[in-house]
OpenMM code with the backbone's topology and positions (N, CA, C; nanometers):
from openmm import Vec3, app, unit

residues = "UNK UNK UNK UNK UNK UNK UNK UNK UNK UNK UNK UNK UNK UNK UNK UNK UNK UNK UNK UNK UNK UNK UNK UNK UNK UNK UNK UNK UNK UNK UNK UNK UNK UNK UNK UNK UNK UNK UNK UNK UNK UNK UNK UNK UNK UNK UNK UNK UNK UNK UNK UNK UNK UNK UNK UNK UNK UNK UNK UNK UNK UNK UNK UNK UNK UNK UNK UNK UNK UNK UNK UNK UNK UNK UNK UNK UNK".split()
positions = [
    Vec3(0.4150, -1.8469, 1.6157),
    Vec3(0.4731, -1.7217, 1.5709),
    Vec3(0.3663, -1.6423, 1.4957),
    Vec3(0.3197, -1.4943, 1.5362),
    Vec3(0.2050, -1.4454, 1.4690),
    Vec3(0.2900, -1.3598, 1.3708),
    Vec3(0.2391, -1.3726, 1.2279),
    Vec3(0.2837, -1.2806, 1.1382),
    Vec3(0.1970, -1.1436, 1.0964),
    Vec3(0.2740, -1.0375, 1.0903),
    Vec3(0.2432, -0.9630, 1.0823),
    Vec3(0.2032, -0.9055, 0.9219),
    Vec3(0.0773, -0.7980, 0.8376),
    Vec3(0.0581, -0.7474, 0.7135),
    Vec3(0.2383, -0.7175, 0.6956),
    Vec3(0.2199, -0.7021, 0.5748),
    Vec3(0.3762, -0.5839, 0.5724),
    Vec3(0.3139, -0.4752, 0.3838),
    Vec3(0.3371, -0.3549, 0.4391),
    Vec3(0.2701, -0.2689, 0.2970),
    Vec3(0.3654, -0.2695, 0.2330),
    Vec3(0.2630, -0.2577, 0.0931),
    Vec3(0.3242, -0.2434, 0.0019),
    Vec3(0.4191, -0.1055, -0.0213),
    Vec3(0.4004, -0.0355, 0.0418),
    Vec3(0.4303, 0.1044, 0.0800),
    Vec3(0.5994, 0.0916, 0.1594),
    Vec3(0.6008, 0.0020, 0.2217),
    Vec3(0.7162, 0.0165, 0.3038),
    Vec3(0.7940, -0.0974, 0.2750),
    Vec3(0.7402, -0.1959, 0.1765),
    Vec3(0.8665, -0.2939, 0.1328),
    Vec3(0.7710, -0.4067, 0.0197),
    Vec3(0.8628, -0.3986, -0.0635),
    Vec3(0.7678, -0.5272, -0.1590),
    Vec3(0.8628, -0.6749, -0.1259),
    Vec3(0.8189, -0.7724, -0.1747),
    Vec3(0.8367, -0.9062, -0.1467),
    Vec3(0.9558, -0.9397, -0.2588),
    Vec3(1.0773, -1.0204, -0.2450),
    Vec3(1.1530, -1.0695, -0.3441),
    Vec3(1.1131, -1.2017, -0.3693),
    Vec3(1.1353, -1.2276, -0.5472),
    Vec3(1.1399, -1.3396, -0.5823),
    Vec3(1.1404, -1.4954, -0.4642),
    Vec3(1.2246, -1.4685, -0.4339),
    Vec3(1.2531, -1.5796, -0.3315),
    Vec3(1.1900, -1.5797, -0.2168),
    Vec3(1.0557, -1.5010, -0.1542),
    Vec3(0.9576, -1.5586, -0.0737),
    Vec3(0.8628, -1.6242, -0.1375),
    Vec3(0.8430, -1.6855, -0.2279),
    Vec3(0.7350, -1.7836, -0.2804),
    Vec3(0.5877, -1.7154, -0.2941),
    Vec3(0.5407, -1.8368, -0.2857),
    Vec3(0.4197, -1.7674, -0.2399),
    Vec3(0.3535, -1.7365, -0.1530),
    Vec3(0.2490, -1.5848, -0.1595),
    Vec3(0.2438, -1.4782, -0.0705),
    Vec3(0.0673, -1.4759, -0.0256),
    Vec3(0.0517, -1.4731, 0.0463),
    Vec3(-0.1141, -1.4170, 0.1231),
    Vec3(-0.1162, -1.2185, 0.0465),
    Vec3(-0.1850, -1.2080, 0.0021),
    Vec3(-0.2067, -1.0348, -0.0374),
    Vec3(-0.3487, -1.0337, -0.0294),
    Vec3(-0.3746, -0.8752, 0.0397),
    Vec3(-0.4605, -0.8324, 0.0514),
    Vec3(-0.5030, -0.7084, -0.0905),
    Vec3(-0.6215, -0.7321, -0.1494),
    Vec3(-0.6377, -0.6905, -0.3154),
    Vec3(-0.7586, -0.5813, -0.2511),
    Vec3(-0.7413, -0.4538, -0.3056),
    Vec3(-0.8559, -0.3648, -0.2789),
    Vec3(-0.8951, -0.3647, -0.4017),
    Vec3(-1.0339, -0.3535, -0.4430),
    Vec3(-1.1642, -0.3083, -0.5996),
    Vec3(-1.2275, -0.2478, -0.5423),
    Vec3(-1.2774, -0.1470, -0.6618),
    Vec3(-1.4283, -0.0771, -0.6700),
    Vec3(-1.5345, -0.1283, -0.7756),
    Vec3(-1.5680, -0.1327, -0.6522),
    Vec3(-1.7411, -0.2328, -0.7534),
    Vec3(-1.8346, -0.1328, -0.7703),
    Vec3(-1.8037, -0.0129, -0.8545),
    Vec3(-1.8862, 0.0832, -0.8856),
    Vec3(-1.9954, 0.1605, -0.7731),
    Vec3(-1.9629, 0.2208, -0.7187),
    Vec3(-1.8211, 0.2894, -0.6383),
    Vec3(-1.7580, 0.2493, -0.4988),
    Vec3(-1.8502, 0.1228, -0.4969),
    Vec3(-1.7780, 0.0309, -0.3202),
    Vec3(-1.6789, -0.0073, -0.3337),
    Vec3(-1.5711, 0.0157, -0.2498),
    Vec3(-1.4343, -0.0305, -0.2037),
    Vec3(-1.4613, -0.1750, -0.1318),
    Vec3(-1.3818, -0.2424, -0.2213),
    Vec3(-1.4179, -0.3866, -0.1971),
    Vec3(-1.2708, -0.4611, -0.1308),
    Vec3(-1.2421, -0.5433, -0.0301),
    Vec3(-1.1221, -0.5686, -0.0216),
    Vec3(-1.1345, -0.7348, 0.0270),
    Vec3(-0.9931, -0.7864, -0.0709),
    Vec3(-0.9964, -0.9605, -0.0378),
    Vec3(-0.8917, -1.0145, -0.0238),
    Vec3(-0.8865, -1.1151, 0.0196),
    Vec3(-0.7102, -1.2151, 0.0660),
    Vec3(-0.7245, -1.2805, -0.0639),
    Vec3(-0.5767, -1.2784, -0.1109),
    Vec3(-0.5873, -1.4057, -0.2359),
    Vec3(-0.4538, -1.4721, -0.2091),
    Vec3(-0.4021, -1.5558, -0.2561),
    Vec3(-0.2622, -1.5978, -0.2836),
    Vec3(-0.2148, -1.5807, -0.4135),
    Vec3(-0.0608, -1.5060, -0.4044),
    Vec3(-0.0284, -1.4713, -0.5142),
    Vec3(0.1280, -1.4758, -0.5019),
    Vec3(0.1727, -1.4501, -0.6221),
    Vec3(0.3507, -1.4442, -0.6653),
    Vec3(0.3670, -1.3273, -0.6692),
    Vec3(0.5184, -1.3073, -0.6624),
    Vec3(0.5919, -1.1275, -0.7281),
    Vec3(0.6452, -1.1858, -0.7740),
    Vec3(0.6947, -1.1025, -0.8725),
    Vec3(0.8192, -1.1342, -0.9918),
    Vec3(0.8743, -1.0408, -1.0389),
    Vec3(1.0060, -1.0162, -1.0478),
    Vec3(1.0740, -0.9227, -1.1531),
    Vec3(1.1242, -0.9428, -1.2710),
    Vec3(1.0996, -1.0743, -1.2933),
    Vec3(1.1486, -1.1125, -1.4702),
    Vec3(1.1672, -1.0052, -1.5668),
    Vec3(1.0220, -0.9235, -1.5321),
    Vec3(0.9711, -0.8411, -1.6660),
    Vec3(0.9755, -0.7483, -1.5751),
    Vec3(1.0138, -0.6680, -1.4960),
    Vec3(0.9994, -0.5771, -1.4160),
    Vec3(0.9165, -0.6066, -1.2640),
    Vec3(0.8661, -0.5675, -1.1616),
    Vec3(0.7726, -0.5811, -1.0829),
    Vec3(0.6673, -0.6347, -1.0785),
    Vec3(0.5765, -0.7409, -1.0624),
    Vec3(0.4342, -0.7593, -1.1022),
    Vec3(0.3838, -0.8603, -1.0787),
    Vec3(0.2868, -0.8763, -1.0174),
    Vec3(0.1637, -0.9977, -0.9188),
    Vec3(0.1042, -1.0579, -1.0366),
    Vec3(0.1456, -1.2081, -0.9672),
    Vec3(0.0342, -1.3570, -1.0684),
    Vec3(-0.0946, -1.3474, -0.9777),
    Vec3(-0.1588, -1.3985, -0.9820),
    Vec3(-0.2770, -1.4398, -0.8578),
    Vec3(-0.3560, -1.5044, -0.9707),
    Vec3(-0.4317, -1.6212, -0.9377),
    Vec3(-0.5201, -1.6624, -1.0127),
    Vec3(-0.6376, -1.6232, -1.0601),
    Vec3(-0.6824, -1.5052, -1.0367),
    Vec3(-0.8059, -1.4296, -1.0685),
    Vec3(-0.7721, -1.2901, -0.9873),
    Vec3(-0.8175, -1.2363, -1.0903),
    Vec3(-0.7984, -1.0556, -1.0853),
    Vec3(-0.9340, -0.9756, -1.0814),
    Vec3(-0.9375, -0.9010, -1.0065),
    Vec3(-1.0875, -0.8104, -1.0155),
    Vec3(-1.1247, -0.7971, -1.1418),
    Vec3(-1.2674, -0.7641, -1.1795),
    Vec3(-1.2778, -0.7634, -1.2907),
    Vec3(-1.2822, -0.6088, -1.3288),
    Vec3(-1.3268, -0.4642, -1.2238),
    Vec3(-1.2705, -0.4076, -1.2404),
    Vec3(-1.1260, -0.3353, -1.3040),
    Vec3(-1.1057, -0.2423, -1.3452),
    Vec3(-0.9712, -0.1902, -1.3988),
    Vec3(-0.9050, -0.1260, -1.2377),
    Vec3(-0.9843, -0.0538, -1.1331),
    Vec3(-0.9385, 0.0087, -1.0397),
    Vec3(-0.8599, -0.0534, -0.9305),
    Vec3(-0.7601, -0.1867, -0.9289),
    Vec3(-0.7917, -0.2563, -0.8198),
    Vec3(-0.5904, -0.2149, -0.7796),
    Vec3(-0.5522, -0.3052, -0.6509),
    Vec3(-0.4136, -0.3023, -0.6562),
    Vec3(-0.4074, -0.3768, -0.5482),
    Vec3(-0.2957, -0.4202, -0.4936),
    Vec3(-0.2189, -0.5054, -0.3574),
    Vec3(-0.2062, -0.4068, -0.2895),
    Vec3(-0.2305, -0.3595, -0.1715),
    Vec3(-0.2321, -0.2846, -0.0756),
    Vec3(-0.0994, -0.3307, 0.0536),
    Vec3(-0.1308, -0.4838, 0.0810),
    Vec3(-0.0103, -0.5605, 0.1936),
    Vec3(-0.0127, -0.6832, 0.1300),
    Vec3(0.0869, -0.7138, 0.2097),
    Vec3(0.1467, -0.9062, 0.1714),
    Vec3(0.2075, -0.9910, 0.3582),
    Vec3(0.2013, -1.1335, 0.2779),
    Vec3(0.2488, -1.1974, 0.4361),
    Vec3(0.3128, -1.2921, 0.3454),
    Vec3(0.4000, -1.3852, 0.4081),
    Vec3(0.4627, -1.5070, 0.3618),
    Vec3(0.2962, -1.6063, 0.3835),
    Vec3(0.3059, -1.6903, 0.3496),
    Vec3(0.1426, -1.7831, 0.3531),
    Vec3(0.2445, -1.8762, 0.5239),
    Vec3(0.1374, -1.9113, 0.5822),
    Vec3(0.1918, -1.9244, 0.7051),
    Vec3(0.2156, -2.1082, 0.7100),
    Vec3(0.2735, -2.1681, 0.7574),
    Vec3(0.3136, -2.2985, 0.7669),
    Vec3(0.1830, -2.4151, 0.8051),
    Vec3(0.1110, -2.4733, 0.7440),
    Vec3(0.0481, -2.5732, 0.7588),
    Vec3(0.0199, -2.6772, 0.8856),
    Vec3(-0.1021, -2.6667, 0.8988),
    Vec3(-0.0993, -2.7290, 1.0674),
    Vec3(-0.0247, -2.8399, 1.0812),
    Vec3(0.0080, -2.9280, 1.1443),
    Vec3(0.0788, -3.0544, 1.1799),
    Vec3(-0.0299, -3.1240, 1.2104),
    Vec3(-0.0344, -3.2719, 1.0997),
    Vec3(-0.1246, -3.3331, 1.1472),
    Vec3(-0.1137, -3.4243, 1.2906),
    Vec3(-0.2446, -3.4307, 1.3442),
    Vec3(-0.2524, -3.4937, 1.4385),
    Vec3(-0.1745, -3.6636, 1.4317),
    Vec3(-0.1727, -3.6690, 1.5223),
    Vec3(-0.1218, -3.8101, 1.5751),
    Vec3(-0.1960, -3.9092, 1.6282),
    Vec3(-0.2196, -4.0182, 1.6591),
    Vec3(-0.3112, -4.1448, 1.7806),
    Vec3(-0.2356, -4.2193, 1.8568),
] * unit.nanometer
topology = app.Topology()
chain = topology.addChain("A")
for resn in residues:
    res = topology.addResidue(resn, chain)
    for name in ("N", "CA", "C"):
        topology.addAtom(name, app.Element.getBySymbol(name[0]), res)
C-alpha cells in the first residue's frame, strides 16, 4: 500500500495517529533547508509537534505528515 504526503494545509493529524513521518522546512541563513523527522501532534495545550530535535533556526515549520509506515516482516528459513 503506497502512502501518500498529506499538508499541513489541507488537514492536520489527530491525537490518535501516533506517531508521524513530517517533513520540517529551515533557513540556514538564507538556504531553505528541508528534512524527514518523526514526530507527535498533540492538543493537550492546544495544537503542537514533539520531534526530538528542532532546527536550530527560529524560521522553521511542518509543511506535510504520513502515518510512519508498517515495518518489514522478517524473513523466514
Amino acid at each position: 500500500m503506497e502512502m501518500e504526503w498529506i499538508s499541513v494545509k489541507d488537514r492536520l493529524p489527530c491525537p490518535d495517529d501516533g506517531r508521524l513521518l513530517v517533513v520540517v522546512r529551515y533557513y540556514e541563513n538564507p538556504i531553505p533547508v528541508t528534512t524527514v523527522q518523526i514526530a507527535d501532534f498533540y492538543t493537550d495545550l492546544g495544537y503542537g509537534w514533539q520531534m526530538e530535535s528542532y532546527p536550530k533556526g527560529k524560521r522553521w515549520g511542518i509543511t506535510h505528515w504520513m502515518p510512519l509506515p508498517e515495518p518489514p516482516e522478517e524473513e523466514t528459513e
